[in-house]
N, C-alpha and C positions, 0 to 999 in steps of 0.2 A: 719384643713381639707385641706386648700389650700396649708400649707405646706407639708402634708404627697403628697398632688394628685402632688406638683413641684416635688419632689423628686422620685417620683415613674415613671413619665413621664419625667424626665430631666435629672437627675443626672444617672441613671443607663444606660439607651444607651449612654451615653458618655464616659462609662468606657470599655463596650461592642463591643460597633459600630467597624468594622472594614471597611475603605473605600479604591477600588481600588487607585493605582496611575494615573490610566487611568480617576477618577472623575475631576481631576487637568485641564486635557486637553480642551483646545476650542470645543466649542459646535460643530462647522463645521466640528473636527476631528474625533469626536465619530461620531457622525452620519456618516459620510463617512464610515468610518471603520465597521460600522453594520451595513449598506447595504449592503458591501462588504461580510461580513460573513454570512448576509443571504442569497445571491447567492450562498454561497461555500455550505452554510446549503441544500439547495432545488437544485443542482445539485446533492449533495452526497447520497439526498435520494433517488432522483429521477435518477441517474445516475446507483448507486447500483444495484437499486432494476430491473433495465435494465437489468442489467448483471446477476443478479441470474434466475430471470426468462427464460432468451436467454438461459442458459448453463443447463436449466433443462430441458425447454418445447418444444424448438426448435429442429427438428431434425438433421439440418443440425451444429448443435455446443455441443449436448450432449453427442456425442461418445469418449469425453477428453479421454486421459488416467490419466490424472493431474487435470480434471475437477473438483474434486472434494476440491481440494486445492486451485483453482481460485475462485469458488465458497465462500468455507470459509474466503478466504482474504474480498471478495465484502458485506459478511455477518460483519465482524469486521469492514468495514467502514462502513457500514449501520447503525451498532449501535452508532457509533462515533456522527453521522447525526442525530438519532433517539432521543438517551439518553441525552449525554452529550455536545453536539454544544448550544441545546436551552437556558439553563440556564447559561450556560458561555457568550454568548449573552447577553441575558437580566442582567445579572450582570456587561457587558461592559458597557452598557448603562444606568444603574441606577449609576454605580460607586460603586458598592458594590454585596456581597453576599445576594438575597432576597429569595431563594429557603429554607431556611435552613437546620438545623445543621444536619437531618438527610437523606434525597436530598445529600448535599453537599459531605457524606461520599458515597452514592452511585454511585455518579458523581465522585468524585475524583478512587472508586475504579472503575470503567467501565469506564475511564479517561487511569487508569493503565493496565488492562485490554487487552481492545482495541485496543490499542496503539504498548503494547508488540507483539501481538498477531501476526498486518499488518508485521512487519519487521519480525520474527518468518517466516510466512509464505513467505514472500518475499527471507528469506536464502532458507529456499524448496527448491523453485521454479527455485533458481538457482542451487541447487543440482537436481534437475531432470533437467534441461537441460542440464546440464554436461552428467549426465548417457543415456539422449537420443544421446547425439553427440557421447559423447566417447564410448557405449556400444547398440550402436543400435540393434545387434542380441537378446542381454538379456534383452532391456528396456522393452520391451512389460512380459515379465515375471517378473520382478525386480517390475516395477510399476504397480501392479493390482490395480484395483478399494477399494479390502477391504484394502488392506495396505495403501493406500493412506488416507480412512480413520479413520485409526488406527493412521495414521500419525499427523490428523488435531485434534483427541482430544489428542494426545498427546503436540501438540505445544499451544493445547487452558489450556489443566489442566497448561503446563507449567507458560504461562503468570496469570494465577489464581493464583498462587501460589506466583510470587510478586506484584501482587494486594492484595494480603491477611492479607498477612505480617502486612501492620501500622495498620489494624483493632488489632492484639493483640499486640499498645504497641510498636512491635520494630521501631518506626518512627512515624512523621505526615503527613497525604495526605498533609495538606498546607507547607511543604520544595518543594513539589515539585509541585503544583498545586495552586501558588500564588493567583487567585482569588476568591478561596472558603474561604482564611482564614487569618491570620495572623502567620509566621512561628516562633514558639519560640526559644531564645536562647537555652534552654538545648535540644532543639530537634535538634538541627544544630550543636553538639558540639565537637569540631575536635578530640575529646579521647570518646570509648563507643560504644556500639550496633546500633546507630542512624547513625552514623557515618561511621560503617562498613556496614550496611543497605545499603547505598547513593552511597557508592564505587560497591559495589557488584553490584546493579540494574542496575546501569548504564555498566560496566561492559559486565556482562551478558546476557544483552539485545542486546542494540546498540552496543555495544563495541563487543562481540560477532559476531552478525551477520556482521558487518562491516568488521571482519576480512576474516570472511569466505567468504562472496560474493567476494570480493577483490581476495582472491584466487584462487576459484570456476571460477571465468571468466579468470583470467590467466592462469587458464589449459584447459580451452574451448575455447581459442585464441591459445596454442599451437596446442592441435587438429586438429583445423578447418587451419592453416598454413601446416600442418602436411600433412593432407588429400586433399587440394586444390596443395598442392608442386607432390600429386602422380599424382593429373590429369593431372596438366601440366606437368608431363613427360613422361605419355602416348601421350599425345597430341603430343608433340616433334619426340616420336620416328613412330607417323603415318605419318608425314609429309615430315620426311626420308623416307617413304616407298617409292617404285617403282609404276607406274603405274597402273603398271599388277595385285600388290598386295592389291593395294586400294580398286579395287571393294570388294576382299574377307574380307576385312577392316572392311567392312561398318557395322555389326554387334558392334563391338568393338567398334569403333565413335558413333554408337546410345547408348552403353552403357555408353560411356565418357558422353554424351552429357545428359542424366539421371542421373546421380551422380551428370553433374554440376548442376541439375537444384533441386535435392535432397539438395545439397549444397546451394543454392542458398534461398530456402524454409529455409533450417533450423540456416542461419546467420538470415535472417529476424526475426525471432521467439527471436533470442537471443538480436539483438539489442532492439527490442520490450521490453522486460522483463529488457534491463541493463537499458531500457529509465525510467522504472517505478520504479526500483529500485535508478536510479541514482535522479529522481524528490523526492524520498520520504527522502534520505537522503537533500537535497538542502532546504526541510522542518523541517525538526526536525534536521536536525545539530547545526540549533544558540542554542535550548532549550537544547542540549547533550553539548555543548562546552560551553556553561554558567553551566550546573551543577559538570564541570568535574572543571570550572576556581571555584566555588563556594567551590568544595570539597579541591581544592588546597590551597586556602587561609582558609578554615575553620570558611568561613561566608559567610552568604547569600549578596548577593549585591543590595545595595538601589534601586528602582528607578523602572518604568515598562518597566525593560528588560524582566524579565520572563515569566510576563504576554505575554507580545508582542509576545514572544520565541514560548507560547503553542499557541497563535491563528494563529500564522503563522501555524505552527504541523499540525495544522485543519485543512488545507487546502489542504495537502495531500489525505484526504479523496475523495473530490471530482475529483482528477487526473486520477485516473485508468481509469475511465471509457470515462474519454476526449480522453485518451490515445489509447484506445480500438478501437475506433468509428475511428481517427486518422489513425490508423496504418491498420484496418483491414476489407475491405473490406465486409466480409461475416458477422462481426459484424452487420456492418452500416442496411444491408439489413435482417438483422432480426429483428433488431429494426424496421425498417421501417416497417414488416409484423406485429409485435406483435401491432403499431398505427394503424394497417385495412385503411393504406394508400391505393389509386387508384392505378388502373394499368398504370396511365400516371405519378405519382408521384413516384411510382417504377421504372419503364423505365426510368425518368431521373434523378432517385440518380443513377442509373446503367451505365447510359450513362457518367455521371461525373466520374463514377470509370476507364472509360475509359473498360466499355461493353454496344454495343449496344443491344440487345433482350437475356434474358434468360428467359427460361419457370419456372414454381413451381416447376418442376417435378427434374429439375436439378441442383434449389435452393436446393431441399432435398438432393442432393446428393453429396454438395460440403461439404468436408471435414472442420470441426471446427478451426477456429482461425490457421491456417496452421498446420491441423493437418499433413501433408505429415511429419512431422517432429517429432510429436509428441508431439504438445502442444506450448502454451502460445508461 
C-alpha cells in the first residue's frame, strides 16, 4: 500500500514536473520582478480600459476617423492584461506551470493571438497616417468608419490564424511560450513543418510589420520634407515682396501660417504613433531576435532568456496608454472627467497642460487626439 501510495505521489511528478528556470533564481529576484509585473498587469488593465472607454463615450475623442483601430489595439492589450499576464505571473512566481494543461493551451493561443494582433494593428496605424499626410483630400473618403472596421477583423482573423496553427499539430505553443511547458526536440527540429512553422510566424508577423512601418515613415518623412520645403518658399518669396504689396499679402501669410500649424498638428500625431511603435518593438525585439538566433542554430537555447524575452513583451501592453496620457493633452482631460474629478482638480490638470480656464462646453468640442490631422 505504501508502496503503490510512493509511487503514485513521487515517482510520477518527477517525470512530469516541468520547472521554470526563473525557480533557480534568489527569492529577492522573483519577487522583485512580480511586483514589477503586477504593476505592468493593473496599468494595462486599468490603462486600456481608459482608452476604450475615452474613444467611445467621450465626445470630445469619438469622432477618430481611425478610432476604431486605436480602439482594437487597446482591446488586444486589454486581453494580454486580462487573460494571459495572470498566469504567467503566477507561474514566475511558483517556478512553474500551475494553471494547466488546458489554461496553458488557451494562454499560449491568446499569448499568440494578442500579441500578433498589437503589431498588426500598429502597421495600420502607420499606414493611415501615411494616407492622412500624403492624401489629405482623399483620407476622409479612403478611411471611413466601415472600412476601418473591416479592416480590424481582418488583421484580428489574420493573427487567429497563426494562433491556430500548433492547436493542429503543425508546432508546440511551448517552442515559443517557454513557461507554459517544456519544448521538445522533434518539435524544434531544423528539417519539417515545425520548423517551417517558426520561420514563417516570425516572419510574417514581426518581420513583416517591421518592414513595412520602416518604410511607411520613410515616405512620411519624405512628404512632410516635401510640403514644409513648399512653405518655406512661399514664405521666402513674401519677404521679397514690396511694401505696397504686403498688405495684399496678408490673406496668403494667414494661409502660410494655417498649413504651418496644419503641419505642425500632424508631425505631432506621427512622432506620437513612431513613439508607440518604436516602444513596442524596444519590447518584443529581444523575444524576435532570440527566436530568429534560435531558428538559425536550429535549437532552442538553454537558460531563461525566453522567458525573460516574453515578460519583458508584456510590458508593452501597459505603454500605450502611458504614452497617450503623455503625449496628449485632451486624452489626459478626459480621463480626468470620466474619474468625476472637481472643478478645481480639472483647472489644474489644465493649468499644468499650460491652459488656464476652459469651460465643458469647449471641452466638447476639442477635436480627438489631434484630430486636425486625422488621428492618432
Amino acid at each position: 500500500m505504501s508502496g503503490n501510495f510512493t509511487n503514485q505521489c513521487c515517482v510520477q511528478p518527477v517525470e512530469d514536473e516541468f520547472y521554470l528556470e526563473t525557480s533557480t533564481w534568489p527569492t529577492s529576484v522573483v519577487i522583485l520582478t512580480t511586483v514589477f509585473l503586477i504593476i505592468v498587469n493593473v496599468v494595462t488593465l486599468v490603462g486600456n480600459a481608459f482608452v476604450i472607454v475615452a474613444l467611445t463615450k467621450i465626445d470630445a475623442l469619438k469622432y477618430m476617423a481611425n478610432n476604431q483601430v486605436v480602439i482594437s489595439l487597446a482591446v488586444a492589450d486589454l486581453l494580454v492584461g486580462l487573460l494571459v499576464m495572470p498566469c504567467a505571473i503566477g507561474a514566475l512566481l511558483a517556478g512553474k506551470w500551475r494553471c494547466g494543461n488546458l489554461w496553458g493551451k488557451l494562454n499560449a493561443f491568446g499569448n499568440f493571438a494578442f500579441c500578433i494582433s498589437s503589431i498588426m494593428h500598429l502597421m495600420m496605424l502607420s499606414i493611415d497616417r501615411y494616407l492622412a499626410i500624403a492624401r489629405p483630400l482623399f483620407y476622409p473618403l479612403e478611411m471611413t468608419k466601415s472600412r476601418a472596421i473591416i479592416l480590424c477583423f481582418v488583421l484580428w482573423a489574420y493573427s487567429a490564424v497563426w494562433a491556430f496553427l500548433p492547436l493542429f499539430g503543425v508546432s508546440s505553443y511551448e517552442c515559443f511560450i517557454s513557461y507554459i511547458g517544456l519544448c521538445k526536440a522533434e518539435d524544434w527540429s531544423k528539417y519539417g513543418l515545425n520548423f517551417g512553422f517558426a520561420i514563417s510566424v516570425v516572419s510574417g508577423t514581426y518581420g513583416l510589420a517591421l518592414i513595412s512601418m520602416v518604410y511607411v515613415y520613410w515616405k512620411i518623412a519624405r512628404v512632410i520634407r516635401k510640403q514644409l520645403q513648399r512653405i518655406k518658399d512661399v514664405t521666402c518669396t513674401e519677404r521679397k515682396t514690396s511694401a505696397n504689396i504686403r498688405e495684399e499679402s496678408c490673406p496668403s501669410t494667414a494661409n502660410k501660417q494655417t498649413k504651418m500649424a496644419n503641419k505642425l498638428s500632424r508631425n505631432k500625431g506621427v512622432v506620437t504613433l513612431l513613439v508607440v511603435t518604436l516602444v513596442y518593438l524596444v519590447c518584443w525585439s529581444p523575444f524576435c531576435i532570440l527566436l530568429f538566433v534560435e531558428i538559425g542554430t536550429g535549437k532552442k537555447i538553454a537558460g531563461p532568456y525566453g522567458t525573460v524575452a516574453m515578460l519583458v513583451g508584456f510590458a508593452n501592453s501597459c505603454c500605450n496608454p502611458v504614452i497617450y496620457s503623455i503625449k496628449y493633452r485632451r486624452f489626459r482631460i478626459a480621463v480626468v472627467k470620466m474619474l468625476g474629478k472637481t472643478n478645481f482638480v480639472l483647472k489644474f490638470s489644465m493649468s499644468n497642460a499650460g491652459m488656464s480656464t476652459i469651460g465643458d462646453d469647449h471641452i466638447r468640442r476639442i477635436l480627438p487626439l489631434e484630430v486636425t490631422e486625422s488621428r492618432l
